[in-house]
C-alpha positions in Angstrom: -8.5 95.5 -47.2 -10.2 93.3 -49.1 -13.8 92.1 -47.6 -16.1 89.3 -48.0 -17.9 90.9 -50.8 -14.9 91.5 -53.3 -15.5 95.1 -53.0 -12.0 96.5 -51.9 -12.7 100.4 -49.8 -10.7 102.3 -51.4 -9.5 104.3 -48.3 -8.6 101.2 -46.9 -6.4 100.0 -49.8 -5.0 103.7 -49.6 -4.4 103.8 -46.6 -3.1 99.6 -46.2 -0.9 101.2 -49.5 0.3 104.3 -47.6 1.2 101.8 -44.3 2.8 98.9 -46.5 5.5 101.7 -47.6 6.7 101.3 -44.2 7.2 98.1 -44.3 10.8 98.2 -45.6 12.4 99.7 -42.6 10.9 96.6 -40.6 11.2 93.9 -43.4 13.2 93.4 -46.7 12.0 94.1 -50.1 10.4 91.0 -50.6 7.9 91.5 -48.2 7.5 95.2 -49.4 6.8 93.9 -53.0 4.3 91.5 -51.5 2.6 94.1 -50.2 2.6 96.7 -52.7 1.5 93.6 -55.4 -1.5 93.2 -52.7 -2.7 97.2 -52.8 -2.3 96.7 -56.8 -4.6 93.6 -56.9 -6.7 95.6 -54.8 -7.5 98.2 -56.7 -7.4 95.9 -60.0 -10.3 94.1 -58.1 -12.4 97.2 -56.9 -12.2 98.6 -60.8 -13.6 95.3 -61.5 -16.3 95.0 -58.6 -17.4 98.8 -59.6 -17.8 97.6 -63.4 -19.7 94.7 -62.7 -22.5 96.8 -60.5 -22.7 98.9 -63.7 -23.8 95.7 -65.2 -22.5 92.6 -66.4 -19.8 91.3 -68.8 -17.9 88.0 -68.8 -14.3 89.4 -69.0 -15.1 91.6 -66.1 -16.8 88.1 -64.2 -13.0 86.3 -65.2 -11.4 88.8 -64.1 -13.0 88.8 -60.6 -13.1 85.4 -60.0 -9.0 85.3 -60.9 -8.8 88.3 -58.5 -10.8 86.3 -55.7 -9.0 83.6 -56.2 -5.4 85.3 -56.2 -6.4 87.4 -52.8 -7.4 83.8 -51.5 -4.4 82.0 -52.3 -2.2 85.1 -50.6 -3.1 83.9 -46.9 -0.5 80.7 -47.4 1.8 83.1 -49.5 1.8 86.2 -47.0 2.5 83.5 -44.1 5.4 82.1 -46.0 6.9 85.7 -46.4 6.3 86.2 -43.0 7.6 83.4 -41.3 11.1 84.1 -41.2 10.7 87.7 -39.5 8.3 85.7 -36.9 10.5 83.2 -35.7 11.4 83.1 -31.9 15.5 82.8 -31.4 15.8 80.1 -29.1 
């Protein structure tokens, strides 16, 4: 959804939005609000990217790099979320 470049497709985040909807009959709400806060960042992030091509303003460079760094730190937190729906019964 979201690629090397910080520039989010938006039919992927559409369509990653339109698949994460599902997720509740699979998961519990927790991971559903993951998910739906990850398609929000998302788009917050391509509004951002699209505004910095335009040309350049601080805020809008903040704003990405808090983004980046959110959509980086979501690999530990999306494994956390995950975990207990991944877990072999022994």
């Amino acid at each position: 959804m979201v690629n090397g470049d910080l520039q989010p497709d938006l039919k992927e985040v559409i369509k990653f939005g339109a698949d994460a909807d599902e997720v509740l009959f699979l998961f519990d709400e927790t991971i559903a609000n993951h998910l739906a806060e990850l398609v929000k960042k998302a788009l917050q992030l391509r509004a951002v990217s699209l505004t910095l091509k335009k040309g350049f303003t601080e805020a809008a460079a903040k704003e990405e790099i808090a983004l980046s760094t959110w959509f980086y730190e979501q690999f530990e937190q999306t494994r956390k979320k995950f975990a207990p729906f991944l877990r072999v019964a022994s």
